[in-house]
PDB file of N, H, CA, C and O in Angstrom:
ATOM      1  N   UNK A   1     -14.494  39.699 -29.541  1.00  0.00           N
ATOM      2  CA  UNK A   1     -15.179  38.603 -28.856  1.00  0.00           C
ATOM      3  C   UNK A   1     -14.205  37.830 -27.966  1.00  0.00           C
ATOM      4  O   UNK A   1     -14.510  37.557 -26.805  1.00  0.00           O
ATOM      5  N   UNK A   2     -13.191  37.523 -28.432  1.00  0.00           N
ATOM      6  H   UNK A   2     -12.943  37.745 -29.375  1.00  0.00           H
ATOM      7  CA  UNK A   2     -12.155  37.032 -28.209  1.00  0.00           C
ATOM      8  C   UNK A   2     -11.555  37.665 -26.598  1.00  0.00           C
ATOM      9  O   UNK A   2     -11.341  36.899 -25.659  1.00  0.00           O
ATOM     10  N   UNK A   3     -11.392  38.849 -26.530  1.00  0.00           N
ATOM     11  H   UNK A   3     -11.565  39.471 -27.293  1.00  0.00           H
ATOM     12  CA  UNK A   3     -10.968  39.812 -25.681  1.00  0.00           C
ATOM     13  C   UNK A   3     -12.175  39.591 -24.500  1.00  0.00           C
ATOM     14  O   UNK A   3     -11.849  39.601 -23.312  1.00  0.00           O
ATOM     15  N   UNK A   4     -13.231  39.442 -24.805  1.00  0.00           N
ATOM     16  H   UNK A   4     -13.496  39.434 -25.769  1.00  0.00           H
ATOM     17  CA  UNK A   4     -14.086  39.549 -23.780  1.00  0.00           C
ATOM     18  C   UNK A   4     -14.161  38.496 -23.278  1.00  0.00           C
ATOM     19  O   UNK A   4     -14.157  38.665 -22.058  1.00  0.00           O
ATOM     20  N   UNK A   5     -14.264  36.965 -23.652  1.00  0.00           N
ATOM     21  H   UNK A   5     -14.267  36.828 -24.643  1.00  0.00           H
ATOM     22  CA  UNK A   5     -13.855  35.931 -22.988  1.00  0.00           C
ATOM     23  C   UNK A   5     -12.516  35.875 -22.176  1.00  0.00           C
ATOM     24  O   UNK A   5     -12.540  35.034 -21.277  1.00  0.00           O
ATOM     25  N   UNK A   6     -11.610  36.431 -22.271  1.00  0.00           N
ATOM     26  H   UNK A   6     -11.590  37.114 -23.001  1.00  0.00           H
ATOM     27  CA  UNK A   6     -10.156  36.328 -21.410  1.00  0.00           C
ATOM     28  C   UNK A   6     -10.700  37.331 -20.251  1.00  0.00           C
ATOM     29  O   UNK A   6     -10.470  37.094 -19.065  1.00  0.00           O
ATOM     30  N   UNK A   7     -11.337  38.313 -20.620  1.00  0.00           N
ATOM     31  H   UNK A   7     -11.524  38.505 -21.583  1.00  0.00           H
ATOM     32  CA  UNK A   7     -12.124  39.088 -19.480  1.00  0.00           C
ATOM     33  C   UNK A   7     -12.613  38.349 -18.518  1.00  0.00           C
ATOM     34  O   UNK A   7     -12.214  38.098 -17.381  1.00  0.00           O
ATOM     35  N   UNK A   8     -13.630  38.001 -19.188  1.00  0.00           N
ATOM     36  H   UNK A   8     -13.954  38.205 -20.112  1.00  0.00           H
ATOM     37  CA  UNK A   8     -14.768  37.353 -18.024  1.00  0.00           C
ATOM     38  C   UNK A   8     -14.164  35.620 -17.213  1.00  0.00           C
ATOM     39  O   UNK A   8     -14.832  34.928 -16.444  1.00  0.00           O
ATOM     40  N   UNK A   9     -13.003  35.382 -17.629  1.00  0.00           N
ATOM     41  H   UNK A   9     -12.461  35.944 -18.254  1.00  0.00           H
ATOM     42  CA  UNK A   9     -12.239  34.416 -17.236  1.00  0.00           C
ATOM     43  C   UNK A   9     -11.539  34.800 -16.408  1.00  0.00           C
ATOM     44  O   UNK A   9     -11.932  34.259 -15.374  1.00  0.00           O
ATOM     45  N   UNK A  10     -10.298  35.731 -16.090  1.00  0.00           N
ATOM     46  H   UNK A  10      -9.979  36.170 -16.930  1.00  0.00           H
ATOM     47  CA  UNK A  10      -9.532  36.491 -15.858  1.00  0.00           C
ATOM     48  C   UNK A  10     -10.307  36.809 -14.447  1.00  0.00           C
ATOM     49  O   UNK A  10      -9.847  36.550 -13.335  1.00  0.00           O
ATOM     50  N   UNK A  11     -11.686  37.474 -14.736  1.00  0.00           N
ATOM     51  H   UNK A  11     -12.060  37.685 -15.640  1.00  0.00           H
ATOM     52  CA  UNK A  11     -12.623  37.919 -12.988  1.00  0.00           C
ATOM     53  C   UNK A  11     -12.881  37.050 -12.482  1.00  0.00           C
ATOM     54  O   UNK A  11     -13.121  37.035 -11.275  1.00  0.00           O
ATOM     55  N   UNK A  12     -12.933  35.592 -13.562  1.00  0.00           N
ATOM     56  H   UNK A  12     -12.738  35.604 -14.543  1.00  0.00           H
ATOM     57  CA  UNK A  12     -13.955  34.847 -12.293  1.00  0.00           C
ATOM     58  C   UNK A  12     -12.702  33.790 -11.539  1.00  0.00           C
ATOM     59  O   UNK A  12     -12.989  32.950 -10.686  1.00  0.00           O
ATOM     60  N   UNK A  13     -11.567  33.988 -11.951  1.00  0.00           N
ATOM     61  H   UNK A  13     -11.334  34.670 -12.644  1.00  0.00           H
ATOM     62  CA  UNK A  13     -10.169  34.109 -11.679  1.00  0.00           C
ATOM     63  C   UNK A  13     -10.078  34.312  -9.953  1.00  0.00           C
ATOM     64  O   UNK A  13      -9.955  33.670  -8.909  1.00  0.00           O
ATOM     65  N   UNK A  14     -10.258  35.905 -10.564  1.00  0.00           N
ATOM     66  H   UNK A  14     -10.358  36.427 -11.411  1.00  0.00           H
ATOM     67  CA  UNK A  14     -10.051  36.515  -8.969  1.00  0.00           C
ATOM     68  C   UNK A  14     -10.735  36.705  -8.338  1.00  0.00           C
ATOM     69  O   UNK A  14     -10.296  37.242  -7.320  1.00  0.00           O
ATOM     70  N   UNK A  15     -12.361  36.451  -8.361  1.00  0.00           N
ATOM     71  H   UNK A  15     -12.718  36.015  -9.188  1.00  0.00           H
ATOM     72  CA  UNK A  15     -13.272  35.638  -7.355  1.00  0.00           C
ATOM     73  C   UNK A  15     -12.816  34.615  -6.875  1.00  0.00           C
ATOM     74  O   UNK A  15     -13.043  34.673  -5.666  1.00  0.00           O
ATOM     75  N   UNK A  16     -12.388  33.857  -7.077  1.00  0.00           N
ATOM     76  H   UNK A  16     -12.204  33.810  -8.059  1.00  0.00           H
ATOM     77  CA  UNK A  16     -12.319  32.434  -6.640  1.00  0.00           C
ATOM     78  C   UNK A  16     -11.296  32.719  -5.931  1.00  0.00           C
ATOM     79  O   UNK A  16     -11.386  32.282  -4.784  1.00  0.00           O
ATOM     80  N   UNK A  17     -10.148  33.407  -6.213  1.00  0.00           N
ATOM     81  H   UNK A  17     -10.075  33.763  -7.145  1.00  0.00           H
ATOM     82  CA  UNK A  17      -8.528  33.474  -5.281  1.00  0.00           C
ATOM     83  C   UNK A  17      -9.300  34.549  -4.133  1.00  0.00           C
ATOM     84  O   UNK A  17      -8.836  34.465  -2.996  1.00  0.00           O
ATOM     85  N   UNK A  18     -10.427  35.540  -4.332  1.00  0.00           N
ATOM     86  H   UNK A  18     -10.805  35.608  -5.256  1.00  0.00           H
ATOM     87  CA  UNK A  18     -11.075  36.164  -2.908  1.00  0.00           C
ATOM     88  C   UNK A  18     -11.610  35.320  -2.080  1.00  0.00           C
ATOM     89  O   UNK A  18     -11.479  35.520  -0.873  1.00  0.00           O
ATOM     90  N   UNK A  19     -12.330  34.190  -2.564  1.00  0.00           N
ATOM     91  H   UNK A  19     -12.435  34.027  -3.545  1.00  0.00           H
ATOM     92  CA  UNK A  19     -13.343  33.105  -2.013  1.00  0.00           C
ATOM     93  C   UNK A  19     -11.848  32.755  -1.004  1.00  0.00           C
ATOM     94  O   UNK A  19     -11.697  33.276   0.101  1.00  0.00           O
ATOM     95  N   UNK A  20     -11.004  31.958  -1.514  1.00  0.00           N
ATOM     96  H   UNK A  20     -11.127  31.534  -2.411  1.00  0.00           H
ATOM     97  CA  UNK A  20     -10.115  31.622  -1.273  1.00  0.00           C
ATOM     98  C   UNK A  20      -9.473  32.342   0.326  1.00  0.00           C
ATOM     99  O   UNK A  20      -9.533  31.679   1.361  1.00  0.00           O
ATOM    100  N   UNK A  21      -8.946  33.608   0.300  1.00  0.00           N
ATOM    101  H   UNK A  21      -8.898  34.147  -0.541  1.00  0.00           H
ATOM    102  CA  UNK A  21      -8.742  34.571   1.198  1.00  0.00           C
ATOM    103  C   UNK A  21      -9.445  34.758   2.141  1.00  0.00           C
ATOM    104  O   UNK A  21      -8.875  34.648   3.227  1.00  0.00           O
ATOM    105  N   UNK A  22     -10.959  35.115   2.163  1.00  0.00           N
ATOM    106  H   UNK A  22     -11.422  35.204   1.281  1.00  0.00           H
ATOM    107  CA  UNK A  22     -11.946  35.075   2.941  1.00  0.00           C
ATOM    108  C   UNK A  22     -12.031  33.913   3.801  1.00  0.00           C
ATOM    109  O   UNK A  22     -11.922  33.968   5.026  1.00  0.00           O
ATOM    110  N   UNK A  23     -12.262  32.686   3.017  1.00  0.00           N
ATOM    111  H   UNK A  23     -12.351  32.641   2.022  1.00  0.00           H
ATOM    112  CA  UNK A  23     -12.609  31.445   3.500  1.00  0.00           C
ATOM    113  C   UNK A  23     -11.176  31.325   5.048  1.00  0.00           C
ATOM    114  O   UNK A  23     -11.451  31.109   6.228  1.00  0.00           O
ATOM    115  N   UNK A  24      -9.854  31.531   4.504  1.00  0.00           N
ATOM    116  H   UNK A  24      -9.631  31.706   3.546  1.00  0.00           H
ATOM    117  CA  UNK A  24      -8.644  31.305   5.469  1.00  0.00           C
ATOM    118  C   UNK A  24      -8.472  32.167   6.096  1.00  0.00           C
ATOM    119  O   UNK A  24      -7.747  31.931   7.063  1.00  0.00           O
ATOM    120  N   UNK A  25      -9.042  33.759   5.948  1.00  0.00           N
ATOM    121  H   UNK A  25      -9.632  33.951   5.163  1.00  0.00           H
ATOM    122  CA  UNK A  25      -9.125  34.478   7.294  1.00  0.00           C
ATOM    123  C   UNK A  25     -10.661  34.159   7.850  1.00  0.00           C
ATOM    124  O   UNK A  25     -10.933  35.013   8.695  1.00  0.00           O
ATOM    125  N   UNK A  26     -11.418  33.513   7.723  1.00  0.00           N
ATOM    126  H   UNK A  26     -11.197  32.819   7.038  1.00  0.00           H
ATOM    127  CA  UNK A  26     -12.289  33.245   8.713  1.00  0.00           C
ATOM    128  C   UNK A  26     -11.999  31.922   9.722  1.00  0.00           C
ATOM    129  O   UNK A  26     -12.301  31.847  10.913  1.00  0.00           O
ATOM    130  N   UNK A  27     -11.487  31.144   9.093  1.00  0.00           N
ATOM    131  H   UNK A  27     -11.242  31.205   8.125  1.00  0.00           H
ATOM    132  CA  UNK A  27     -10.559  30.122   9.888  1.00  0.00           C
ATOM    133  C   UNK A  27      -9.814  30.572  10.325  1.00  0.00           C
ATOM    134  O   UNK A  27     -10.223  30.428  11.477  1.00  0.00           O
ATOM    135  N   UNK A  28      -8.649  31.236  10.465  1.00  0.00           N
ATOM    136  H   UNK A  28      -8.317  31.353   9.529  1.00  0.00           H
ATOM    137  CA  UNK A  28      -8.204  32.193  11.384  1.00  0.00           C
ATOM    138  C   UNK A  28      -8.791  32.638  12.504  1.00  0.00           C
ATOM    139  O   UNK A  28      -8.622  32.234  13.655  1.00  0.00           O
ATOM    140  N   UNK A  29      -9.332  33.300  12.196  1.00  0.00           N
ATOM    141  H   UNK A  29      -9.470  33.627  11.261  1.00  0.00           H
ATOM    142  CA  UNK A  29     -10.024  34.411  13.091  1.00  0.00           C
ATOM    143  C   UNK A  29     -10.487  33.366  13.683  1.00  0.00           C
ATOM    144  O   UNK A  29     -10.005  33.217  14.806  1.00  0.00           O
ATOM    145  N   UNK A  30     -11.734  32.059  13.159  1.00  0.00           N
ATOM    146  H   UNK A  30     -12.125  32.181  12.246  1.00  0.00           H
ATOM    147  CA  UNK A  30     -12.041  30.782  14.367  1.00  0.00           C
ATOM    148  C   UNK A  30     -11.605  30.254  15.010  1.00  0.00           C
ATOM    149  O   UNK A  30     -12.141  29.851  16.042  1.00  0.00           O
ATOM    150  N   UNK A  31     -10.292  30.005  14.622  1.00  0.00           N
ATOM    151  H   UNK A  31      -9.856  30.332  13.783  1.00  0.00           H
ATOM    152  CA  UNK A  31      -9.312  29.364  14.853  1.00  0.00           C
ATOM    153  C   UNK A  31      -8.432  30.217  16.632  1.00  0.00           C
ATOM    154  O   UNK A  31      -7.955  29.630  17.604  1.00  0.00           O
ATOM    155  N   UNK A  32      -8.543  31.492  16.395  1.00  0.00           N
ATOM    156  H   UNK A  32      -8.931  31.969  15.605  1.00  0.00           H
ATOM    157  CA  UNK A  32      -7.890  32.157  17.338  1.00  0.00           C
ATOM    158  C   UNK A  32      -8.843  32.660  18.756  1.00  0.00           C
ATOM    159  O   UNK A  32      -8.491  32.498  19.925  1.00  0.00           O
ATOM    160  N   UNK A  33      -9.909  33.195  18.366  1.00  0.00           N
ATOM    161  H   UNK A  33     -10.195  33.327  17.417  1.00  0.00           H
ATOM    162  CA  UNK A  33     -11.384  33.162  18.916  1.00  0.00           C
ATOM    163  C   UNK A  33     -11.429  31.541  19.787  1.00  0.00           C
ATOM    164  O   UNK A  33     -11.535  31.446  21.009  1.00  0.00           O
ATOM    165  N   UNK A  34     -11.335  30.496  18.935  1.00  0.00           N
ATOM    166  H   UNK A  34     -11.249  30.574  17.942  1.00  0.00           H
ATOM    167  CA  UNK A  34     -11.351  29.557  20.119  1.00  0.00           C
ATOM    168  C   UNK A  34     -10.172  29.083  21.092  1.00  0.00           C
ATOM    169  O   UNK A  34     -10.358  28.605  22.211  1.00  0.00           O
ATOM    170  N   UNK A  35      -8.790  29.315  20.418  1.00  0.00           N
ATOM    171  H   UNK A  35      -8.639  29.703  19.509  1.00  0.00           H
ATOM    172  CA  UNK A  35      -8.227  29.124  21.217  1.00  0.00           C
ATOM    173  C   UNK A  35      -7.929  29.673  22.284  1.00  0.00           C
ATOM    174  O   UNK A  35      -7.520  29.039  23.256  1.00  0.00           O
ATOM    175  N   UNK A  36      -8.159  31.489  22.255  1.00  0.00           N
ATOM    176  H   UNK A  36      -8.492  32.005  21.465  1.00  0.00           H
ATOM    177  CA  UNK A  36      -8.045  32.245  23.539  1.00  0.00           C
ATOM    178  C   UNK A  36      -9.153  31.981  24.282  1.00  0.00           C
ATOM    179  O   UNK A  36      -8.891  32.086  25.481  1.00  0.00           O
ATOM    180  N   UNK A  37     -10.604  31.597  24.004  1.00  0.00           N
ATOM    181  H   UNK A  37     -10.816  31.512  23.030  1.00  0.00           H
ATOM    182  CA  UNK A  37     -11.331  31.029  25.074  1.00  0.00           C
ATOM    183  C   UNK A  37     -10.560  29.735  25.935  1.00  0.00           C
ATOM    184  O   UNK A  37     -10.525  29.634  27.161  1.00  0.00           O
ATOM    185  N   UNK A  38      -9.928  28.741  24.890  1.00  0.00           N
ATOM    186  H   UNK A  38      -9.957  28.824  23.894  1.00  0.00           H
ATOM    187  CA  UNK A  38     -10.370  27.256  25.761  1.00  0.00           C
ATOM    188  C   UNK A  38      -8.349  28.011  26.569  1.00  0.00           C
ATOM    189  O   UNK A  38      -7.718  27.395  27.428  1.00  0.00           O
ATOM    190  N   UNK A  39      -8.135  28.622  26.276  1.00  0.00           N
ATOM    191  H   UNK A  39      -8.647  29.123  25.578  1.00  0.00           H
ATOM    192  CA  UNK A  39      -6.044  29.386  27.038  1.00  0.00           C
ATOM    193  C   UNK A  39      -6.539  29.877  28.320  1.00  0.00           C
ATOM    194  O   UNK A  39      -5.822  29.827  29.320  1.00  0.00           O
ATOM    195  N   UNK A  40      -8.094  30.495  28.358  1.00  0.00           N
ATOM    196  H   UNK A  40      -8.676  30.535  27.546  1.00  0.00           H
ATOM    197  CA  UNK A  40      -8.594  31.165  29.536  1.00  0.00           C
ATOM    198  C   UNK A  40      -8.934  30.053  29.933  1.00  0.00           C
ATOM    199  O   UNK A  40      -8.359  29.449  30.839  1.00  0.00           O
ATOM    200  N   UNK A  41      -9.500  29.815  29.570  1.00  0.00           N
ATOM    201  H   UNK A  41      -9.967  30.305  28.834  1.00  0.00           H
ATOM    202  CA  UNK A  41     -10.589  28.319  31.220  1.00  0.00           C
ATOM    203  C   UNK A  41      -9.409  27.767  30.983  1.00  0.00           C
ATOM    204  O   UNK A  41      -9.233  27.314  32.114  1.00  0.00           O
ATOM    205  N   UNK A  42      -8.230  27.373  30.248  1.00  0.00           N
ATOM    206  H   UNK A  42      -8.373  27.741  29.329  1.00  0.00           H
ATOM    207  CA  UNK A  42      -7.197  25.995  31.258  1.00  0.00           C
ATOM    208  C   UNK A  42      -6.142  26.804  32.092  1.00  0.00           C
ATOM    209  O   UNK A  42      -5.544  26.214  32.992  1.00  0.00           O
ATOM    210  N   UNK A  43      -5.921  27.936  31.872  1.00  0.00           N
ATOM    211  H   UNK A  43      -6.407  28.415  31.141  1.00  0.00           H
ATOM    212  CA  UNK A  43      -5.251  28.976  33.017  1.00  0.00           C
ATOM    213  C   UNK A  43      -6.646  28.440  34.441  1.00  0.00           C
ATOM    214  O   UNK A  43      -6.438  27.519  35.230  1.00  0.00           O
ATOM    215  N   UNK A  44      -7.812  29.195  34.426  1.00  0.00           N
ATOM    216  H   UNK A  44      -7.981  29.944  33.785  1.00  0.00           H
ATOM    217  CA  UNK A  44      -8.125  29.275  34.822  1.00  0.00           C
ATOM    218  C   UNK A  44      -8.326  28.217  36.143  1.00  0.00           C
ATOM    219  O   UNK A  44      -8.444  28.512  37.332  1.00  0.00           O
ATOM    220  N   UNK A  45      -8.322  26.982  35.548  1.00  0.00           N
ATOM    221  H   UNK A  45      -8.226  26.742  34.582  1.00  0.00           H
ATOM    222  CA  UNK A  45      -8.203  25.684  36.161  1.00  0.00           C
ATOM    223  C   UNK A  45      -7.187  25.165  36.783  1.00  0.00           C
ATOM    224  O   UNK A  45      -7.272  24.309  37.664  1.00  0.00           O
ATOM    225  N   UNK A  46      -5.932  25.774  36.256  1.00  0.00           N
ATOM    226  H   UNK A  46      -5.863  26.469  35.540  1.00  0.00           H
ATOM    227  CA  UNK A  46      -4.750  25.801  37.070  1.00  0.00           C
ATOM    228  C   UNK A  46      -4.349  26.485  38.231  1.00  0.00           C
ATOM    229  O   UNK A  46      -3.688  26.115  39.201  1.00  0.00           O
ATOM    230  N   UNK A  47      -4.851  27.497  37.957  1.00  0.00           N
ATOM    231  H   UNK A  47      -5.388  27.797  37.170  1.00  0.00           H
ATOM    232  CA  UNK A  47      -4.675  28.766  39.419  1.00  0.00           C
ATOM    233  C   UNK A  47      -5.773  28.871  39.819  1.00  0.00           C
ATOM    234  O   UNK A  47      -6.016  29.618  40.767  1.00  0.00           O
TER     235      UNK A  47
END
């Protein structure tokens, strides 16, 4: 019984450290996605 609680603790463990991962490469990825738009239009505005 014992064993199976450290189990089911242990996964929901490393759900949360995936949640985690996911969540900061999607900020990323937003994060980069907007900045090469707004790098184009202020080039763009310069030349």
């Amino acid at each position: 019984m014992k064993y199976q609680e450290e189990k089911k603790l242990f996964f929901r463990e490393r759900i949360h450290s995936l949640n985690i991962f996911l969540f900061l490469g999607f900020n990323l990825t937003l994060i980069s996605i907007l900045g090469f738009i707004w790098f184009n239009s202020s080039i763009e505005k310069v030349v």
